[in-house]
C-alpha positions as a Python dict, from the first residue, in 0.01 Angstrom:
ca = {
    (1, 'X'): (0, 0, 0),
    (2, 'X'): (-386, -88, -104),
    (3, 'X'): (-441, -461, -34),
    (4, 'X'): (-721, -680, -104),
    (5, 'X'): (-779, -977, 124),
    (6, 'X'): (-890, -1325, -59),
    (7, 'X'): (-951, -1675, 126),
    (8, 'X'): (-1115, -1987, -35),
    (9, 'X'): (-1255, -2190, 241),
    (10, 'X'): (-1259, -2564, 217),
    (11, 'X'): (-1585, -2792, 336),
    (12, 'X'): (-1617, -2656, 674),
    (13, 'X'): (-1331, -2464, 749),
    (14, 'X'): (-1366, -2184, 957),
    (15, 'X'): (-1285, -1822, 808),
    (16, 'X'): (-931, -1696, 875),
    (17, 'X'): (-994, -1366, 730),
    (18, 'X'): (-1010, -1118, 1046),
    (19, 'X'): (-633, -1315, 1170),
    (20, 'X'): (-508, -1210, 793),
    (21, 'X'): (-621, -882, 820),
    (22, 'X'): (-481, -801, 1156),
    (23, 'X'): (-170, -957, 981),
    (24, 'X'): (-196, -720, 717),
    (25, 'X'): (-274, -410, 897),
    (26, 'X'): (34, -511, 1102),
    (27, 'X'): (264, -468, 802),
    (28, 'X'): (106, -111, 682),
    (29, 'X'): (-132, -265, 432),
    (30, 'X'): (-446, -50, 420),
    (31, 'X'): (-678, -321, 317),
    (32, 'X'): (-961, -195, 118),
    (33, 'X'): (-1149, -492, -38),
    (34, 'X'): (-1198, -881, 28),
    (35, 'X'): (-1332, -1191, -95),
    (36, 'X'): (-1447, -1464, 25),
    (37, 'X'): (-1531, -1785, -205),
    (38, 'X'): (-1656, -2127, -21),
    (39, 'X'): (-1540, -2463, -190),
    (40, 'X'): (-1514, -2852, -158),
    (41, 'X'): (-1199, -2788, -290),
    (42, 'X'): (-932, -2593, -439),
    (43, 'X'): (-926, -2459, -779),
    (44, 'X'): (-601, -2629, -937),
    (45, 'X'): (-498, -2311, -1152),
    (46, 'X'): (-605, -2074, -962),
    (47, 'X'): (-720, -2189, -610),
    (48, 'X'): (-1053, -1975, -615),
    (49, 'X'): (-1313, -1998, -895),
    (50, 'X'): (-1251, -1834, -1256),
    (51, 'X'): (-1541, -1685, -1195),
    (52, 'X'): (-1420, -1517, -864),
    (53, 'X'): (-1110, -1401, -1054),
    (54, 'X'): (-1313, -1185, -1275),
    (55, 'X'): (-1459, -1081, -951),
    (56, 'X'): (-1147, -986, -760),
    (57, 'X'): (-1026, -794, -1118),
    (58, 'X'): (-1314, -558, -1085),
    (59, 'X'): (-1271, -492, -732),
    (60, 'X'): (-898, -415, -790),
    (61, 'X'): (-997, -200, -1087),
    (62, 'X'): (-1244, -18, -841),
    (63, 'X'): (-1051, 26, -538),
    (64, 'X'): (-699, 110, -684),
    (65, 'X'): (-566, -233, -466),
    (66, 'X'): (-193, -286, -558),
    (67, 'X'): (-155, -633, -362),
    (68, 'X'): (-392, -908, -365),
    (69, 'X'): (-286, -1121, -32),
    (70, 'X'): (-502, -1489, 30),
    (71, 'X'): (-536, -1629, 341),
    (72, 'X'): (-472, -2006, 147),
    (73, 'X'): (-86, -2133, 77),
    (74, 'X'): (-54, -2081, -273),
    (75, 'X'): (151, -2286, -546),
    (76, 'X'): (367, -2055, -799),
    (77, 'X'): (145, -2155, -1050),
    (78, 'X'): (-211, -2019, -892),
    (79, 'X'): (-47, -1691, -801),
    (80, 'X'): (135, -1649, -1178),
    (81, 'X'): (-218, -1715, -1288),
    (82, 'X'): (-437, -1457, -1120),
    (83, 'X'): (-111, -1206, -1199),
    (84, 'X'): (-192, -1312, -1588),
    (85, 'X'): (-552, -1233, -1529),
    (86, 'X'): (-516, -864, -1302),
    (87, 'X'): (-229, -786, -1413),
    (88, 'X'): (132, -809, -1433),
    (89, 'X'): (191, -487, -1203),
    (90, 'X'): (-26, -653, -939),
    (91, 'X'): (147, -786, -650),
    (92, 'X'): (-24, -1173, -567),
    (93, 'X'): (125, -1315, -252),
    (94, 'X'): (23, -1550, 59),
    (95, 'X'): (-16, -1551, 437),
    (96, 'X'): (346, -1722, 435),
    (97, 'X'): (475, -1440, 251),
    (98, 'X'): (345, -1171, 429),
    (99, 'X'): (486, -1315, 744),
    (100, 'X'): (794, -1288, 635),
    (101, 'X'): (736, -961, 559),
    (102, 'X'): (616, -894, 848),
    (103, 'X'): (950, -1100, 985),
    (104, 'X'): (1190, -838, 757),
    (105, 'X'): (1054, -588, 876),
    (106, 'X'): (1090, -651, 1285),
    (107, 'X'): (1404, -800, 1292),
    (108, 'X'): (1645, -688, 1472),
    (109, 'X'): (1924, -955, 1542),
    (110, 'X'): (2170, -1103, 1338),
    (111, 'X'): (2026, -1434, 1412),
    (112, 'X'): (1662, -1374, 1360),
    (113, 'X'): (1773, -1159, 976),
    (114, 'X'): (1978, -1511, 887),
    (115, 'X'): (1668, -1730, 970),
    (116, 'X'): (1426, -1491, 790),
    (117, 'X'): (1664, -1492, 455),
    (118, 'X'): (1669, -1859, 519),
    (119, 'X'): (1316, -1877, 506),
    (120, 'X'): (1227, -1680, 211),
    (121, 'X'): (1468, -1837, 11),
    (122, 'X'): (1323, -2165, 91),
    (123, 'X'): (1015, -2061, 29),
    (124, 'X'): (1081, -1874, -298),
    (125, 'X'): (1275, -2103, -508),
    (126, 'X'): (984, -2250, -692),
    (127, 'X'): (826, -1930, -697),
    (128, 'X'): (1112, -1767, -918),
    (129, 'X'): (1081, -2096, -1142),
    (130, 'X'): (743, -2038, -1223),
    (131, 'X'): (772, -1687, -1254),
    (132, 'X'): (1064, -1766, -1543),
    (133, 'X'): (848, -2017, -1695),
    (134, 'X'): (563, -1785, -1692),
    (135, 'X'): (787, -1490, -1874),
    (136, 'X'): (947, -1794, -2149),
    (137, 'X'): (526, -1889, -2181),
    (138, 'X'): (387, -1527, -2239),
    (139, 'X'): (655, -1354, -2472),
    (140, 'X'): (958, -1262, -2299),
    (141, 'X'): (1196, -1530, -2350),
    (142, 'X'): (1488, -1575, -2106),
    (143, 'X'): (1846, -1600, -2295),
    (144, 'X'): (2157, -1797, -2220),
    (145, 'X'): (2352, -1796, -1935),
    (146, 'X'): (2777, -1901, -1915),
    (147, 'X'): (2824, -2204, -2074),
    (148, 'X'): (2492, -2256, -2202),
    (149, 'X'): (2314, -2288, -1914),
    (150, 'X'): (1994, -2098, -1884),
    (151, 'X'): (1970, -1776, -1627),
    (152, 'X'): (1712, -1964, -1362),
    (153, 'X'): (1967, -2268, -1336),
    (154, 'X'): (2231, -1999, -1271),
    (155, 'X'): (2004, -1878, -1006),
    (156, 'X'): (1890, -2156, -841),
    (157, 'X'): (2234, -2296, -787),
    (158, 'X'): (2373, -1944, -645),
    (159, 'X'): (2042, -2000, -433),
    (160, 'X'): (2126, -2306, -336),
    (161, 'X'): (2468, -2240, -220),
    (162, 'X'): (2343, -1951, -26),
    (163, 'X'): (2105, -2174, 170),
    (164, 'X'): (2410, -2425, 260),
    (165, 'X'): (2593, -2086, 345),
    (166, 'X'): (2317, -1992, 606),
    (167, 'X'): (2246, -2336, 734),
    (168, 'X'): (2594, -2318, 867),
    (169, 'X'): (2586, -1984, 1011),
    (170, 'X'): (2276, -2127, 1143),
    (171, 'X'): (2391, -2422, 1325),
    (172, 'X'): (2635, -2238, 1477),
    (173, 'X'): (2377, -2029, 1634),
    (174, 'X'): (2238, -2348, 1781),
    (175, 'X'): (2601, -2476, 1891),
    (176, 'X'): (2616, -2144, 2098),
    (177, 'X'): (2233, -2153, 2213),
    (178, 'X'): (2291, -2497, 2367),
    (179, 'X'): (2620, -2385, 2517),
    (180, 'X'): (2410, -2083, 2710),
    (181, 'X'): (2188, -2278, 2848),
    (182, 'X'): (2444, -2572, 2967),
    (183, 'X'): (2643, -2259, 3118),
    (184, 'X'): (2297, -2141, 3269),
    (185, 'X'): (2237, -2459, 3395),
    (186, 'X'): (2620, -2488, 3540),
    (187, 'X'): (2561, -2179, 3725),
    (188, 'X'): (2250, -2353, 3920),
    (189, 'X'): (1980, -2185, 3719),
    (190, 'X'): (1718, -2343, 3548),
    (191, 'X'): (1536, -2191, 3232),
    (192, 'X'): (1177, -2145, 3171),
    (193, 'X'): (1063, -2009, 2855),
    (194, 'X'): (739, -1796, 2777),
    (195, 'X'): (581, -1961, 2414),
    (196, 'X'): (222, -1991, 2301),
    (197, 'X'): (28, -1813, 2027),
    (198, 'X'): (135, -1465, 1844),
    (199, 'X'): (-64, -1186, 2036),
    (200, 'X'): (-164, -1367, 2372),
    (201, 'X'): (36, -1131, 2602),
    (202, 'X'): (384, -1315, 2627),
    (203, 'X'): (588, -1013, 2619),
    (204, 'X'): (377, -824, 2882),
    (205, 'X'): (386, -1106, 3131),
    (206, 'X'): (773, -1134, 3075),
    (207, 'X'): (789, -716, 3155),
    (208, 'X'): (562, -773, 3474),
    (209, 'X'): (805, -1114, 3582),
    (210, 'X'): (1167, -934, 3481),
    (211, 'X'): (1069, -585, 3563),
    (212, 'X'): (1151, -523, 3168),
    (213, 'X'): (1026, -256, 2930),
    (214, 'X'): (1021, -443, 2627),
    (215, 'X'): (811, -311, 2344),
    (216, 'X'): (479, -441, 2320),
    (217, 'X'): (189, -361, 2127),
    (218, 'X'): (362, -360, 1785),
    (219, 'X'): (116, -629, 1647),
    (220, 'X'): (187, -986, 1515),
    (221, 'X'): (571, -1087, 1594),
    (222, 'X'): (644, -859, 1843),
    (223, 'X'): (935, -1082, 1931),
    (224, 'X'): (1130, -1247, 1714),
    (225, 'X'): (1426, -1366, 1869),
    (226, 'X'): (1449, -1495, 2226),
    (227, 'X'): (1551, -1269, 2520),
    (228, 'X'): (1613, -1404, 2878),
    (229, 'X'): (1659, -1258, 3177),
    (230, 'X'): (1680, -1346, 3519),
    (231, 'X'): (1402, -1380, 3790),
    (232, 'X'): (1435, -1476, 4193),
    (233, 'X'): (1161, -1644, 4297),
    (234, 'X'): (1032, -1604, 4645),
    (235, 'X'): (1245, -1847, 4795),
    (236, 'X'): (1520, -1701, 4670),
    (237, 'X'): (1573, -1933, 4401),
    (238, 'X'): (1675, -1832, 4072),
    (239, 'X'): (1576, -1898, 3756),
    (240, 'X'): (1612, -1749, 3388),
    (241, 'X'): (1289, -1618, 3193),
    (242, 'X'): (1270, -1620, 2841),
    (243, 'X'): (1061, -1445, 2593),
    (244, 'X'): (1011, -1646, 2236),
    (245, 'X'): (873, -1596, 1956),
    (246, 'X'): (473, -1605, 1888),
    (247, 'X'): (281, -1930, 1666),
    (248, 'X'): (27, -1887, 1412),
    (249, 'X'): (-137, -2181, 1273),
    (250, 'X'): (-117, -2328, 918),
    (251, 'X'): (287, -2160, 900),
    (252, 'X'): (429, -2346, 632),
    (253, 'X'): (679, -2606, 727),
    (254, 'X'): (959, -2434, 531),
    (255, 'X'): (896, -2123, 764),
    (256, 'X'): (883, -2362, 1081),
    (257, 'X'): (1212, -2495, 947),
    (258, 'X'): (1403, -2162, 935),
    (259, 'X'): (1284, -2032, 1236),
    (260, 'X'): (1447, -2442, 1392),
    (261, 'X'): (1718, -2229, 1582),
    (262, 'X'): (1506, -2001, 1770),
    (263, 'X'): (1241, -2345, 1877),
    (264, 'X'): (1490, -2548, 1938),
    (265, 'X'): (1595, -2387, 2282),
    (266, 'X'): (1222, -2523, 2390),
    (267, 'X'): (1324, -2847, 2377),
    (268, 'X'): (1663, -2762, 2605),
    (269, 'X'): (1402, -2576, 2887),
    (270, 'X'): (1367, -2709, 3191),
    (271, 'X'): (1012, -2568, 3152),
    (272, 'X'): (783, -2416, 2893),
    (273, 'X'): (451, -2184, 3003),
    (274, 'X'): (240, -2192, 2761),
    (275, 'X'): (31, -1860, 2737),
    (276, 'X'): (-297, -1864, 2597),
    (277, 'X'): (-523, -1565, 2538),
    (278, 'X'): (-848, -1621, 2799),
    (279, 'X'): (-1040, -1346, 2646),
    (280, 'X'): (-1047, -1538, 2293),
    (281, 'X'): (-1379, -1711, 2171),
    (282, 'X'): (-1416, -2057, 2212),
    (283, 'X'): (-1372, -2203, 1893),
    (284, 'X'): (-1086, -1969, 1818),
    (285, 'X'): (-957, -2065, 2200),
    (286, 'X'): (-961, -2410, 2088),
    (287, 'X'): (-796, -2382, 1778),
    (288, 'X'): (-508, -2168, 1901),
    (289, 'X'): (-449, -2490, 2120),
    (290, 'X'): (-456, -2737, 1900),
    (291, 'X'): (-192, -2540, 1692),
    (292, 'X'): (67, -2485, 2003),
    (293, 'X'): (11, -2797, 2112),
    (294, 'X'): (104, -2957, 1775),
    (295, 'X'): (413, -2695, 1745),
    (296, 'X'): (527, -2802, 2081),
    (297, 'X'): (497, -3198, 2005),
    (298, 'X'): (684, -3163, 1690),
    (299, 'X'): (969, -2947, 1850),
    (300, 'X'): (921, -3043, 2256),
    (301, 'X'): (746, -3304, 2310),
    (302, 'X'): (958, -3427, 2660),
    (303, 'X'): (992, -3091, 2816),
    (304, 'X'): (758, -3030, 3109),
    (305, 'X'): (472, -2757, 3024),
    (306, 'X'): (201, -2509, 3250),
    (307, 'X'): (-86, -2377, 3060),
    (308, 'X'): (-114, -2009, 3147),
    (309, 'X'): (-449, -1830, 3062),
    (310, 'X'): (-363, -1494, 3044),
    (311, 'X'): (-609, -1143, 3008),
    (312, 'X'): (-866, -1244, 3221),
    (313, 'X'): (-931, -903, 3301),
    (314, 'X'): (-1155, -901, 2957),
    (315, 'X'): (-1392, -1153, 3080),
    (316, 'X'): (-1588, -1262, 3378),
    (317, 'X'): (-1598, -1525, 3651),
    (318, 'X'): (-1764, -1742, 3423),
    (319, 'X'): (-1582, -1770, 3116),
    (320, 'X'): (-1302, -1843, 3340),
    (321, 'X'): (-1432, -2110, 3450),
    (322, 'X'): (-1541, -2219, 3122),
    (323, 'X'): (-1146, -2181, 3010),
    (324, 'X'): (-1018, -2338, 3270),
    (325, 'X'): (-1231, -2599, 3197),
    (326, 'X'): (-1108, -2604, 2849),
    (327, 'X'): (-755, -2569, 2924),
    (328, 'X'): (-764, -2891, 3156),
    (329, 'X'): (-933, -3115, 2938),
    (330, 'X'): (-710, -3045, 2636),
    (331, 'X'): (-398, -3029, 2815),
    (332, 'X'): (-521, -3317, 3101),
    (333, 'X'): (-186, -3397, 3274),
    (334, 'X'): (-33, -3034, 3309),
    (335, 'X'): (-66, -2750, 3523),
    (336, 'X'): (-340, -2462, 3464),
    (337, 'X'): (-311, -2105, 3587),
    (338, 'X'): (-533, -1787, 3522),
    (339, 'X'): (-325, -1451, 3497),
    (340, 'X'): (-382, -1096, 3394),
    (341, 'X'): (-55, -997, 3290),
    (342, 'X'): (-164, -605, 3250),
    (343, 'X'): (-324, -638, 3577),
    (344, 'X'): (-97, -826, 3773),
    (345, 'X'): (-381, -1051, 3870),
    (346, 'X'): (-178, -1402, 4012),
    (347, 'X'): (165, -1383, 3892),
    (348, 'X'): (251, -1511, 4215),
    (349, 'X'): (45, -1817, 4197),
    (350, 'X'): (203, -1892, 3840),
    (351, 'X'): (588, -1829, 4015),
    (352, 'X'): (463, -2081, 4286),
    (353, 'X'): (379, -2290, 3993),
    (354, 'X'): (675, -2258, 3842),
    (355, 'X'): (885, -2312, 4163),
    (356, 'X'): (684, -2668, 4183),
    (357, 'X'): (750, -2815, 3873),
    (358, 'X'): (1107, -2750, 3828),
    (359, 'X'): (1306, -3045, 3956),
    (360, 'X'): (1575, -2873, 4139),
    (361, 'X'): (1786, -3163, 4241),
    (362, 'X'): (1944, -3058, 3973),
    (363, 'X'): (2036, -2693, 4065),
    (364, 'X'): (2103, -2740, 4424),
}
């Protein structure tokens, strides 16, 4: 699959291309072109330029590119648009829908494979409007469906009921969840679970704490559904670990939505550690904050937190400092600990960490 990367940045944005790309390269895209087009705003029909479409047909005429994938959330519209000016056979989607690609293609559980059809088909609905409208518009007409209804209101209500159908399933799921941790909780021990940005190391760390072999490595969404296990402490306390799925900034709310089930059990932690890649440049570091940060006020906004930097085995005594210094001021009233979870550097500090800011009158 020959992709070509496209992002239309707005005023001052920062570029977002080399985080689509590793995206892309995740899902078995060979990317062989990209374009970048800088803006005050969006194009209405087409998000990027006319101009720059003419640009991005040449290079797809040049490089054999079957999939043209933007780093911007696209309407229906835009995307039917630059199809109509490729080509039809070209394959136009966003960074939303290549993470659920990417989401297809790691799942695993039943639970994670009924939030990802939950999200698509969120997502998709008004993209299999337009793409109807679009085929009445440029010749091929769409006939009549039972009753006289016409095909796409056929569709959207089997969609429709097949959304209600999953929501169910769904909050079942989240019945259960809740259940597991009450019965954790029951049993005297309290659960702490591993979150932060896709790609900052929460799956190694977990292996190091559980003395697990869970893959790692795989690229973006590594983990996507939660996995706990259970850790003693050097006091001999107990608690349960869990691994959760990865952020990424700018995920469409519909996405965040879908994926309510697996977030929710942040908000029923006793704790949430917060890993954050140390090795990251600043303005990215800062970013990737802001964007966990937000995710965690939306979905756990009570639940007590620790910042931990993790990899600092890629940088030096400095930028440590520098992070930490970070860290502190944008999270002022939590914890901060430096780990290398490859290394081994100071797990011990963040289990002493985590031993403090449990409140165990509950468990004992």
């Amino acid at each position: 699959m020959k992709a070509i990367l496209v992002e239309c940045i707005i005023g001052k944005s920062k570029s977002r291309l080399e985080e689509l790309e590793r995206l892309a390269r995740s899902r078995g895209y060979e990317v062989v072109g990209s374009l970048i087009q800088k803006r005050m705003k969006p194009d209405p029909a087409y998000y990027i330029g006319k101009g720059k479409v003419k640009e991005l047909k040449d290079l797809i005429e040049k490089t054999g590119a079957n999939t043209v994938i933007f780093a911007n959330t696209l309407k229906a519209s835009q995307a039917f648009r630059i199809r109509k000016e490729v080509g039809w056979h070209i394959s136009v989607i966003d960074k939303n829908l290549l993470i659920l690609e990417i989401f297809e293609e790691r799942a695993r559980t039943a639970e994670a494979k009924l939030q990802i059809e939950l999200a698509r088909l969120y997502y998709m609905l008004p993209w299999t409007r337009e793409y109807i409208r679009f085929r009445n518009l440029y010749g091929e007409q769409v006939g009549w469906g039972a009753l006289g209804e016409y095909l796409h209101k056929i569709y959207e209500r089997h969609v429709r009921k097949r959304i209600s159908d999953l929501e169910r399933k769904l909050e079942k799921i989240r019945h259960r969840n809740k259940m597991l941790i009450e019965k954790r909780h029951e049993l005297g021990f309290p659960v702490v679970i591993l979150t932060g940005y896709t790609q900052v190391g929460k799956t190694e760390l977990f292996n190091k704490l559980t003395m697990e072999s869970k893959p790692v490595g795989l690229g973006p969404f590594t983990t996507l559904s939660n996995c706990g296990r259970r850790v003693e402490l050097k006091s001999g306390k107990k608690i349960i670990l869990v691994d959760s799925i990865g952020f990424i900034e700018d995920m469409h709310p519909l996405i965040l939505e879908a994926f309510y089930a697996t977030l929710h059990e942040l908000a029923l932690a006793d704790l949430i550690i917060l890993v954050v890649d140390a090795s990251d440049e600043e303005q990215d570091l800062i970013r990737k904050l802001e964007t966990s940060s937000e995710i965690l006020m939306k979905v756990a906004p009570a639940t007590r937190l620790i910042v931990c930097l993790n990899k600092i085995d890629l940088i030096n005594t400095h930028k440590i400092k520098k992070v930490m210094e970070i860290a502190m001021k944008m999270f002022p009233h939590n914890p901060v600990v430096h780990v290398s979870a490859k290394m081994g550097w100071n797990l011990d500090e963040l289990l002493n960490k985590i031993e403090h800011e449990i409140d165990w009158r509950y468990y004992l």
